[in-house]
mmCIF file of the N, C-alpha and C atoms, coordinates in Angstrom:
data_MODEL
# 
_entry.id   MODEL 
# 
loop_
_atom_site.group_PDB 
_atom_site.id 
_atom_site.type_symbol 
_atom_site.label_atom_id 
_atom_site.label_alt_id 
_atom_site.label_comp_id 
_atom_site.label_asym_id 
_atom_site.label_entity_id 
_atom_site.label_seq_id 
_atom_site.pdbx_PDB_ins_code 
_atom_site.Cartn_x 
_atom_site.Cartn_y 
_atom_site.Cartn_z 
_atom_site.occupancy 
_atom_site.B_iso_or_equiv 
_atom_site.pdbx_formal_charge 
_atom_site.auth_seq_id 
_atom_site.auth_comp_id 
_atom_site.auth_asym_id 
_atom_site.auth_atom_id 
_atom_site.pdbx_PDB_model_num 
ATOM 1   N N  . UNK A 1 1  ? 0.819  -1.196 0.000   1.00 0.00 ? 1  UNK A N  1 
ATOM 2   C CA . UNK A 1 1  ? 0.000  0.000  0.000   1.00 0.00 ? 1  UNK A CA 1 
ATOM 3   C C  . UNK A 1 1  ? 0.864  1.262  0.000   1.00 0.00 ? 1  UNK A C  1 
ATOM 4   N N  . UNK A 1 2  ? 1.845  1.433  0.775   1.00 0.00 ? 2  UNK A N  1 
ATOM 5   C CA . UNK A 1 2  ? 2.878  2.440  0.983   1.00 0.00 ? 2  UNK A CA 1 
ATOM 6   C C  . UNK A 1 2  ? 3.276  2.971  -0.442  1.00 0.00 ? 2  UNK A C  1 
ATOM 7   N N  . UNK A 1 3  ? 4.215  1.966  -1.076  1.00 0.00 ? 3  UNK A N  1 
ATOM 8   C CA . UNK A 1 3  ? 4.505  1.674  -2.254  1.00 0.00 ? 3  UNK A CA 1 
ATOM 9   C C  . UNK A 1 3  ? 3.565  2.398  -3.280  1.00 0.00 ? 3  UNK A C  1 
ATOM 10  N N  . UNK A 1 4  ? 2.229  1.565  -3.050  1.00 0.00 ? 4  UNK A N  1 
ATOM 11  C CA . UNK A 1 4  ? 1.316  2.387  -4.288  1.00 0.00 ? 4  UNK A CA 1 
ATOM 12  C C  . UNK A 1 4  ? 1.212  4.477  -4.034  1.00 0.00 ? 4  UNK A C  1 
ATOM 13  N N  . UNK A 1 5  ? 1.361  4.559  -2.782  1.00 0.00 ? 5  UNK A N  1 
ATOM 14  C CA . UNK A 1 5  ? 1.038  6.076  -2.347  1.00 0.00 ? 5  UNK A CA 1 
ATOM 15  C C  . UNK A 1 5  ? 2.440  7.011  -2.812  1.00 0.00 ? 5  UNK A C  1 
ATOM 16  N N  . UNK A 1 6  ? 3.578  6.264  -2.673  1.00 0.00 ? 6  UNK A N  1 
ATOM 17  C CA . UNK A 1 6  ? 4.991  6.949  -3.087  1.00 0.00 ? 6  UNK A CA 1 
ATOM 18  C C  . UNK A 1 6  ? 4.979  7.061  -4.318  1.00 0.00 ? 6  UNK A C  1 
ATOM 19  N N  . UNK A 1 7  ? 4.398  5.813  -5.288  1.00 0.00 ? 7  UNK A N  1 
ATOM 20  C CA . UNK A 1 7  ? 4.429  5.991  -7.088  1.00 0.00 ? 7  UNK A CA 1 
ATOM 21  C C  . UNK A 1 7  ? 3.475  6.991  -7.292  1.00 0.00 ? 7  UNK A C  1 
ATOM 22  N N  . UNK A 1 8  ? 2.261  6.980  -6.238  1.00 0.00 ? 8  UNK A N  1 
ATOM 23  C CA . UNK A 1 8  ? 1.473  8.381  -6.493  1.00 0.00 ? 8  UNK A CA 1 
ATOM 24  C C  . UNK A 1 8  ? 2.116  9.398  -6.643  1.00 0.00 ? 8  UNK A C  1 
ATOM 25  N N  . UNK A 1 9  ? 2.513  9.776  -5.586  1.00 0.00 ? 9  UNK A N  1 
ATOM 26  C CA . UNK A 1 9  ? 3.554  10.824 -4.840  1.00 0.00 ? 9  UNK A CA 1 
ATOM 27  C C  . UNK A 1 9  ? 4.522  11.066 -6.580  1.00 0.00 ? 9  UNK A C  1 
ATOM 28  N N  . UNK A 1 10 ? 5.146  10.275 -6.431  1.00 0.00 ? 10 UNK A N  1 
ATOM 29  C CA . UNK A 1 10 ? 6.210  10.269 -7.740  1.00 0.00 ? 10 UNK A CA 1 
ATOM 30  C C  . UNK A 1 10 ? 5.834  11.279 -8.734  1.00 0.00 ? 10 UNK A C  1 
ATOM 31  N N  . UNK A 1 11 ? 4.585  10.468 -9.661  1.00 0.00 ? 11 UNK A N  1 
ATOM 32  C CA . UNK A 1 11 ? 3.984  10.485 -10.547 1.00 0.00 ? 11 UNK A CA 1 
ATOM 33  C C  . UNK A 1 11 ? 3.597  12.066 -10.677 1.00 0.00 ? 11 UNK A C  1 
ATOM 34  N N  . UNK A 1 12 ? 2.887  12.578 -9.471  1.00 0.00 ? 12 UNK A N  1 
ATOM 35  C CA . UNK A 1 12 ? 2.587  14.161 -9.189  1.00 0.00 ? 12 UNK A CA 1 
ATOM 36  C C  . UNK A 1 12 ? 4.118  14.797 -9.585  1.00 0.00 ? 12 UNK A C  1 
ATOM 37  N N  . UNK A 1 13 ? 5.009  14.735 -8.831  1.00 0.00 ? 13 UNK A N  1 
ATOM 38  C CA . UNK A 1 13 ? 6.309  15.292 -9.018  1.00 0.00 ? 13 UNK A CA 1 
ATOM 39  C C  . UNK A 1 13 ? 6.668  15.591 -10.278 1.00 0.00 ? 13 UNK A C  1 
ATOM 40  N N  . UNK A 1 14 ? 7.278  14.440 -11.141 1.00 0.00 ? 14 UNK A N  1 
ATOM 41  C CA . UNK A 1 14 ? 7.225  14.114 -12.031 1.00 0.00 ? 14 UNK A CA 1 
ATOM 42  C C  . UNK A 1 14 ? 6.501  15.318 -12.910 1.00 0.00 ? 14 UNK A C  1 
ATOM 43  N N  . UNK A 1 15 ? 5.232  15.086 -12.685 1.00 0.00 ? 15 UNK A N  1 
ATOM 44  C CA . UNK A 1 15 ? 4.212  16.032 -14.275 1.00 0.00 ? 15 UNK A CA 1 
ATOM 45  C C  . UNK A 1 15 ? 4.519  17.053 -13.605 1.00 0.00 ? 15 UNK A C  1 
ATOM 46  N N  . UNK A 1 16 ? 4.488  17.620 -12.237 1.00 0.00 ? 16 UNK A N  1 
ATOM 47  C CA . UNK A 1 16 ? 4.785  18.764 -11.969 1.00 0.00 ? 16 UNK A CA 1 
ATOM 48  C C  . UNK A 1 16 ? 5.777  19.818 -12.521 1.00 0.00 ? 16 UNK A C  1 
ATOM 49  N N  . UNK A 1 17 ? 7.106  18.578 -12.688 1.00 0.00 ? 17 UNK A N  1 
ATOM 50  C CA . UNK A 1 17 ? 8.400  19.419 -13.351 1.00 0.00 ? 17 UNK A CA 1 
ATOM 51  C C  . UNK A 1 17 ? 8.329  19.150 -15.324 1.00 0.00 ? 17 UNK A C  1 
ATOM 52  N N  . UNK A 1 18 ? 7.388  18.527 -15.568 1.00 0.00 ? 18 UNK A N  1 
ATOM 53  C CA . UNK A 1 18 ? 7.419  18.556 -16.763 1.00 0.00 ? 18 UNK A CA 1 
ATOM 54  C C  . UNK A 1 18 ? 6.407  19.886 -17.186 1.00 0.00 ? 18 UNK A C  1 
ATOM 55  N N  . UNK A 1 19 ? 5.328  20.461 -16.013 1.00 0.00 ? 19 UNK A N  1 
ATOM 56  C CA . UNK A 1 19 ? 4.385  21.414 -16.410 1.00 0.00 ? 19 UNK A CA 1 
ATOM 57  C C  . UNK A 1 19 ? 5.220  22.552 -16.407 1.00 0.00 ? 19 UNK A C  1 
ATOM 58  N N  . UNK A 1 20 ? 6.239  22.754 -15.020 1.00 0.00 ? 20 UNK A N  1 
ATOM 59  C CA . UNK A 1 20 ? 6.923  23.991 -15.640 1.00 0.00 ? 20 UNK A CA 1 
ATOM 60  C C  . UNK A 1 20 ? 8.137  24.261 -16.669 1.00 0.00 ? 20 UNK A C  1 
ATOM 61  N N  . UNK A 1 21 ? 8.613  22.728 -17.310 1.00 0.00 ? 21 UNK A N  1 
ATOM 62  C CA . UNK A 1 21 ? 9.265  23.314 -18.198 1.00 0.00 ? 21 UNK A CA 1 
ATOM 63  C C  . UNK A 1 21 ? 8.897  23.589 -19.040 1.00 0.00 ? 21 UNK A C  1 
ATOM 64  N N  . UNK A 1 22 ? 7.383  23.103 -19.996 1.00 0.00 ? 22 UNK A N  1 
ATOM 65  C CA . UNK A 1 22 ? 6.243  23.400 -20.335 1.00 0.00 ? 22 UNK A CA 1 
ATOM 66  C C  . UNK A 1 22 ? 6.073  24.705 -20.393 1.00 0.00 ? 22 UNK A C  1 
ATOM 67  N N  . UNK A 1 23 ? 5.625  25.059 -19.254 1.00 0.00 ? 23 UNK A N  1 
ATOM 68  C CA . UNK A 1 23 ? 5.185  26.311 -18.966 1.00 0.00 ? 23 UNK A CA 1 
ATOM 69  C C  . UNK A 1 23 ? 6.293  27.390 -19.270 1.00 0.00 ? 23 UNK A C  1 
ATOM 70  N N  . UNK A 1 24 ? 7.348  26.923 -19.171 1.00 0.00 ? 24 UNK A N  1 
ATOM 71  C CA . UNK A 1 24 ? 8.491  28.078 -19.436 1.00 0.00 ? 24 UNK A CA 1 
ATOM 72  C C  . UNK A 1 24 ? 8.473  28.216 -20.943 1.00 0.00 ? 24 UNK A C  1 
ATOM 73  N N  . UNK A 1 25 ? 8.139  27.345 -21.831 1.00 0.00 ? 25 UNK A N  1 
ATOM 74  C CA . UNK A 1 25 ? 8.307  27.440 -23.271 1.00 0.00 ? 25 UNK A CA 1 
ATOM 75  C C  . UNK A 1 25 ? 6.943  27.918 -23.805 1.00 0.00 ? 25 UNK A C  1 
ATOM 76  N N  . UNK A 1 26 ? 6.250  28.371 -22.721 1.00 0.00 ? 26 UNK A N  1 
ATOM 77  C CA . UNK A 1 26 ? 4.786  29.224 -23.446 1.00 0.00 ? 26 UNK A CA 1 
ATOM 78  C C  . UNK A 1 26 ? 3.750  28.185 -23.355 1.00 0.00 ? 26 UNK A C  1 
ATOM 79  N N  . UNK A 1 27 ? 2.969  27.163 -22.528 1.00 0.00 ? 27 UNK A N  1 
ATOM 80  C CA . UNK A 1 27 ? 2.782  26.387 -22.908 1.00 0.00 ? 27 UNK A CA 1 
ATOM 81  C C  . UNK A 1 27 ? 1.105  26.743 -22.714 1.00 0.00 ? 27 UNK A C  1 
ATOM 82  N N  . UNK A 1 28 ? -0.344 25.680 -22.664 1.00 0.00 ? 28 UNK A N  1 
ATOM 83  C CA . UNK A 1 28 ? -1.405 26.117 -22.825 1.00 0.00 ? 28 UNK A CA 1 
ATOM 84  C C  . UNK A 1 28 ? -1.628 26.554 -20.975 1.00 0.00 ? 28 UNK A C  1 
ATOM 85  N N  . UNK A 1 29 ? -2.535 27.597 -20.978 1.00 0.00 ? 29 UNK A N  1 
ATOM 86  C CA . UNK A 1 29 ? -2.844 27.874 -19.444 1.00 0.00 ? 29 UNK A CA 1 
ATOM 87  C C  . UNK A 1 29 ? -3.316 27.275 -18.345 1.00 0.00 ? 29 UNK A C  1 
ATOM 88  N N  . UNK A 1 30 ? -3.501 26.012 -18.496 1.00 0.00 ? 30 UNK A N  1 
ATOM 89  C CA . UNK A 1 30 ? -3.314 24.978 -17.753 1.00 0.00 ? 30 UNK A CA 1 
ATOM 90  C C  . UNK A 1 30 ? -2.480 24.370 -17.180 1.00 0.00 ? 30 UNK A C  1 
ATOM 91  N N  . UNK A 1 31 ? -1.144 24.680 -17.974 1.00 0.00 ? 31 UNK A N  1 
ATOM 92  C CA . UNK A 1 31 ? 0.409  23.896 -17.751 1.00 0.00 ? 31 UNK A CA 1 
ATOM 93  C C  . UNK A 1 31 ? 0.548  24.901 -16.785 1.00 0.00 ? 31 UNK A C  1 
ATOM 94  N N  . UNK A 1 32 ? 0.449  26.467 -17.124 1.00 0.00 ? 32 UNK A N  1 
ATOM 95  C CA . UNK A 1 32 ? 1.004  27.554 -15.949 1.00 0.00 ? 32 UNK A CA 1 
ATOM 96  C C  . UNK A 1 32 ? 0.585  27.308 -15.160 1.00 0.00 ? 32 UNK A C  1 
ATOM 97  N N  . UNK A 1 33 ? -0.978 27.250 -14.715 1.00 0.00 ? 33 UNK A N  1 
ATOM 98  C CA . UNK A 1 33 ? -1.271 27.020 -13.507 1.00 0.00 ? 33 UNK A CA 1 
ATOM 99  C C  . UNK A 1 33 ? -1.240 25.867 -12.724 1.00 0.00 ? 33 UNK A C  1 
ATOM 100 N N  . UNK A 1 34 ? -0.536 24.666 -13.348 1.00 0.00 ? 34 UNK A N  1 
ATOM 101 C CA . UNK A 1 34 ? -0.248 23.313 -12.688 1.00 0.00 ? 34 UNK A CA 1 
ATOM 102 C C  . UNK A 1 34 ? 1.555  24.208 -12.106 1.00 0.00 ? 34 UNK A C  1 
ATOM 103 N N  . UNK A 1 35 ? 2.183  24.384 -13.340 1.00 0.00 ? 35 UNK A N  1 
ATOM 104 C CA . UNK A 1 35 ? 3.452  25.193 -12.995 1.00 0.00 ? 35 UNK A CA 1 
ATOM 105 C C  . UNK A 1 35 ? 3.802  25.945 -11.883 1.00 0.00 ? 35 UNK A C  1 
ATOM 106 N N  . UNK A 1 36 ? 2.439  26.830 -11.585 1.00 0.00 ? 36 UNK A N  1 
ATOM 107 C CA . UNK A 1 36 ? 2.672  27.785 -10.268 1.00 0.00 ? 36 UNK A CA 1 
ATOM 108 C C  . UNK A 1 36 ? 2.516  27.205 -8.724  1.00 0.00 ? 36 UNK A C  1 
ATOM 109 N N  . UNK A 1 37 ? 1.483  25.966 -9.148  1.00 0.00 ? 37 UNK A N  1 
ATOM 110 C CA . UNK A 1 37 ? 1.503  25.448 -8.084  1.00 0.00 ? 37 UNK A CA 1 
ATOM 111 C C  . UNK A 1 37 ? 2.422  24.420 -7.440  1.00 0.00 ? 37 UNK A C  1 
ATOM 112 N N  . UNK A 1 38 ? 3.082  23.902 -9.067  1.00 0.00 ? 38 UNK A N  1 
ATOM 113 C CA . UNK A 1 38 ? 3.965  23.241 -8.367  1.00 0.00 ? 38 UNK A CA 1 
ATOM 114 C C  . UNK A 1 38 ? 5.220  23.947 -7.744  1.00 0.00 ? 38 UNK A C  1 
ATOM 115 N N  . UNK A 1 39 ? 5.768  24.783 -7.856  1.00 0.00 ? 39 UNK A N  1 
ATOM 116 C CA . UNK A 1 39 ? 6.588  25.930 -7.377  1.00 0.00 ? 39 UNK A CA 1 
ATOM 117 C C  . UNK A 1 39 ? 6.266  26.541 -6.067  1.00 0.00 ? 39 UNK A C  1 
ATOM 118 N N  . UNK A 1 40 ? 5.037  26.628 -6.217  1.00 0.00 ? 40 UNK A N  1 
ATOM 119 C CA . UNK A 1 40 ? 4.577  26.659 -4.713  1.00 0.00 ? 40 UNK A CA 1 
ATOM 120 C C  . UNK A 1 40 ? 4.775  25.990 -3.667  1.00 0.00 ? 40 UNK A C  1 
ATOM 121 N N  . UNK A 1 41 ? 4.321  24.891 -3.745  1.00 0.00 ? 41 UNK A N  1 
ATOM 122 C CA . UNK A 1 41 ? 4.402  23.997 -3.530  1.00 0.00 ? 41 UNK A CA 1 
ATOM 123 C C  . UNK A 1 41 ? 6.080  23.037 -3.049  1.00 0.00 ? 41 UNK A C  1 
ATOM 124 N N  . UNK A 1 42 ? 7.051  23.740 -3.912  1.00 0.00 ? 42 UNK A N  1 
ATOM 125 C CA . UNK A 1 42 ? 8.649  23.825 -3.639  1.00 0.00 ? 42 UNK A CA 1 
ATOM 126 C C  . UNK A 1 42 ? 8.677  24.771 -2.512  1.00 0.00 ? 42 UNK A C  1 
ATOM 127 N N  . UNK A 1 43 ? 8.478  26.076 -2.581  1.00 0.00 ? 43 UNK A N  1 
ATOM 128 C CA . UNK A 1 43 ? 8.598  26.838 -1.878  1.00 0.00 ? 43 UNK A CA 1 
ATOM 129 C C  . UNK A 1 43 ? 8.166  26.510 -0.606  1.00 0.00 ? 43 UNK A C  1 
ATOM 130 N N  . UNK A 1 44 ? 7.339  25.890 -0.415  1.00 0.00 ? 44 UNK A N  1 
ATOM 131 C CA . UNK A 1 44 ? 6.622  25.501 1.189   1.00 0.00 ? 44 UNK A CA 1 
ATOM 132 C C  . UNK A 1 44 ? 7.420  24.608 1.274   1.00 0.00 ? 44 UNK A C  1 
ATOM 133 N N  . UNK A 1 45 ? 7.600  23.246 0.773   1.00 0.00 ? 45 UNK A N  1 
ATOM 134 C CA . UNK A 1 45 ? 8.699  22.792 1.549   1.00 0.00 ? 45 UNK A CA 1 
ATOM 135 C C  . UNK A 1 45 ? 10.147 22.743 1.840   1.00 0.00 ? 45 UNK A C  1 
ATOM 136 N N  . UNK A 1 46 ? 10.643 24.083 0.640   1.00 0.00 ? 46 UNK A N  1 
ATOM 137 C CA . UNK A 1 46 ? 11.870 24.464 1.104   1.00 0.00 ? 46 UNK A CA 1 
ATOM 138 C C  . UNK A 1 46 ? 11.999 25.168 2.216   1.00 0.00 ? 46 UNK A C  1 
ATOM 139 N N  . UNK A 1 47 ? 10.589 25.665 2.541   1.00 0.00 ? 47 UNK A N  1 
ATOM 140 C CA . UNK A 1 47 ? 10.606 26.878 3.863   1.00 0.00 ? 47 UNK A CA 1 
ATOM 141 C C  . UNK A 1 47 ? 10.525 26.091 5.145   1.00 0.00 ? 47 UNK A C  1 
ATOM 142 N N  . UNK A 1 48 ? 9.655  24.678 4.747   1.00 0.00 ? 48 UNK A N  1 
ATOM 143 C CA . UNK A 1 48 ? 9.081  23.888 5.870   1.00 0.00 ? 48 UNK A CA 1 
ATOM 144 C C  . UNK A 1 48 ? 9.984  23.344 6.829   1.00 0.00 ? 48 UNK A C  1 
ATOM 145 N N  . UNK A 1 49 ? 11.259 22.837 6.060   1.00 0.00 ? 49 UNK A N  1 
ATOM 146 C CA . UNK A 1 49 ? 12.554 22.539 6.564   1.00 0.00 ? 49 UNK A CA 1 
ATOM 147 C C  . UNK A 1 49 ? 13.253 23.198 7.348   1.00 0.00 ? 49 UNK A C  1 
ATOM 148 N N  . UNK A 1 50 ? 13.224 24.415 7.138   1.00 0.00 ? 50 UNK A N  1 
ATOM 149 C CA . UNK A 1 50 ? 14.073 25.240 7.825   1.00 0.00 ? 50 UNK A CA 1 
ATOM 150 C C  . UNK A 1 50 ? 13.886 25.266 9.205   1.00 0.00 ? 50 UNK A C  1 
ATOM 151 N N  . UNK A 1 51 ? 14.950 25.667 10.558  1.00 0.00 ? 51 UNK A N  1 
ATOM 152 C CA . UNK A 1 51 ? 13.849 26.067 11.581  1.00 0.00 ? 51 UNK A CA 1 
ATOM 153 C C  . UNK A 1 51 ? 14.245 27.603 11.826  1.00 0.00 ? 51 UNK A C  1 
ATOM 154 N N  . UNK A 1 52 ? 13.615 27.920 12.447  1.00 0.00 ? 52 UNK A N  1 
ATOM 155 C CA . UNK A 1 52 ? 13.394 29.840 12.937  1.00 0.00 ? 52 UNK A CA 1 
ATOM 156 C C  . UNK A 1 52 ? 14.166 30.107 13.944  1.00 0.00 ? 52 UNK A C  1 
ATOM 157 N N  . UNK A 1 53 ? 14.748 29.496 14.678  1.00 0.00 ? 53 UNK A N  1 
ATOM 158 C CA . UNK A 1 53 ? 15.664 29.511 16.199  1.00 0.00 ? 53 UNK A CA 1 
ATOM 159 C C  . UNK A 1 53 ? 16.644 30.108 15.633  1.00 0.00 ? 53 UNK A C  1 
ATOM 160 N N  . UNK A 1 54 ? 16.976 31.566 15.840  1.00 0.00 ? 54 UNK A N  1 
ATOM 161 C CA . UNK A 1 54 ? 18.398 31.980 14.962  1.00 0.00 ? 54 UNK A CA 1 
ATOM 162 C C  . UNK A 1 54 ? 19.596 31.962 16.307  1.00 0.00 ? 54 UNK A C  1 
ATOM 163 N N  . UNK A 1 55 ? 18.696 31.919 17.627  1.00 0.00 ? 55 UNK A N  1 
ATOM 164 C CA . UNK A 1 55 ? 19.511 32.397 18.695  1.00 0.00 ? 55 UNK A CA 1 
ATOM 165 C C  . UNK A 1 55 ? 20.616 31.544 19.183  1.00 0.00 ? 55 UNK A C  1 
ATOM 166 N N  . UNK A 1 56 ? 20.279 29.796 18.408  1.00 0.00 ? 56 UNK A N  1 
ATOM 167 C CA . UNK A 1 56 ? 21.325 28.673 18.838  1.00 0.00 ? 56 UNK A CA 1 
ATOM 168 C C  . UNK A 1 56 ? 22.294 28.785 18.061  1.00 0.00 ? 56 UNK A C  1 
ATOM 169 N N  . UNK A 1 57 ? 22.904 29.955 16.972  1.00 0.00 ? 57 UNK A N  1 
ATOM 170 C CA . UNK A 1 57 ? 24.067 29.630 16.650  1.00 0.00 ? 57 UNK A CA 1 
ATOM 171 C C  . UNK A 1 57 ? 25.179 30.354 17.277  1.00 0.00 ? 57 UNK A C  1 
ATOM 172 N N  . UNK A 1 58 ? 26.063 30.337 17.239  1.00 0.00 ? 58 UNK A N  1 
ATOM 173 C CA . UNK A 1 58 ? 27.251 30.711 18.404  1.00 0.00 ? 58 UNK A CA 1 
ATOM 174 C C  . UNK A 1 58 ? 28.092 31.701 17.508  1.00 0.00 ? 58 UNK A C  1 
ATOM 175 N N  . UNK A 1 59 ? 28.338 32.431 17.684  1.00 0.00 ? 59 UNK A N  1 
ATOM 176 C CA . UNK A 1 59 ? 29.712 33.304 16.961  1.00 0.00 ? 59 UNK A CA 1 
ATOM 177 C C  . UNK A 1 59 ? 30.584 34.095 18.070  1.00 0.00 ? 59 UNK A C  1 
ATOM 178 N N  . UNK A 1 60 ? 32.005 33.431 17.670  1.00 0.00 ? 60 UNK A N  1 
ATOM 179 C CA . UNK A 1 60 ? 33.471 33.396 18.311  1.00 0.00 ? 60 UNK A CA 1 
ATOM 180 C C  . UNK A 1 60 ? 34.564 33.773 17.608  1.00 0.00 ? 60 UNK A C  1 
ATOM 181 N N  . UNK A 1 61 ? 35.099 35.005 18.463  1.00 0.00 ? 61 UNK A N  1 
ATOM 182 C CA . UNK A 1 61 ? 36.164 36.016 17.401  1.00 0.00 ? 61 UNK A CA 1 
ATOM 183 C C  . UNK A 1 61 ? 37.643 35.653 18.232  1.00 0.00 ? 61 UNK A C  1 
ATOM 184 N N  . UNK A 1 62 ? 37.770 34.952 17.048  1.00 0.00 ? 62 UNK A N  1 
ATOM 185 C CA . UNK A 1 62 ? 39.489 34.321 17.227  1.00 0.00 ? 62 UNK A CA 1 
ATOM 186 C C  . UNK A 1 62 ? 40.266 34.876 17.410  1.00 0.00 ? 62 UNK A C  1 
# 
């Protein structure tokens, strides 16, 4: 079952990056708006990763 949900998973990815290269070459307005979302969609989980605690890093003058 796992398996079948990850080839899902995949499969989305996948058309996702084929809509915006698509979309970068002018493509019909459907591709853009699959395009924007998939970008979006990057963006949230490049942000999601991150954490916000800036105060745990240490700086020490040699």
């Amino acid at each position: 079952m796992i398996v079948l949900v990850l080839s899902g998973v995949l499969v989305l990815v996948i058309g996702g990056c084929v809509c915006v290269v698509w979309a970068a070459r002018g493509g019909p307005r459907w591709v853009r708006a699959v395009a924007t979302a998939t970008l979006m969609a990057g963006k949230l989980a490049r942000g999601s990763g991150r954490t916000t605690n800036r105060s745990s890093g240490s700086s020490s003058d040699d």
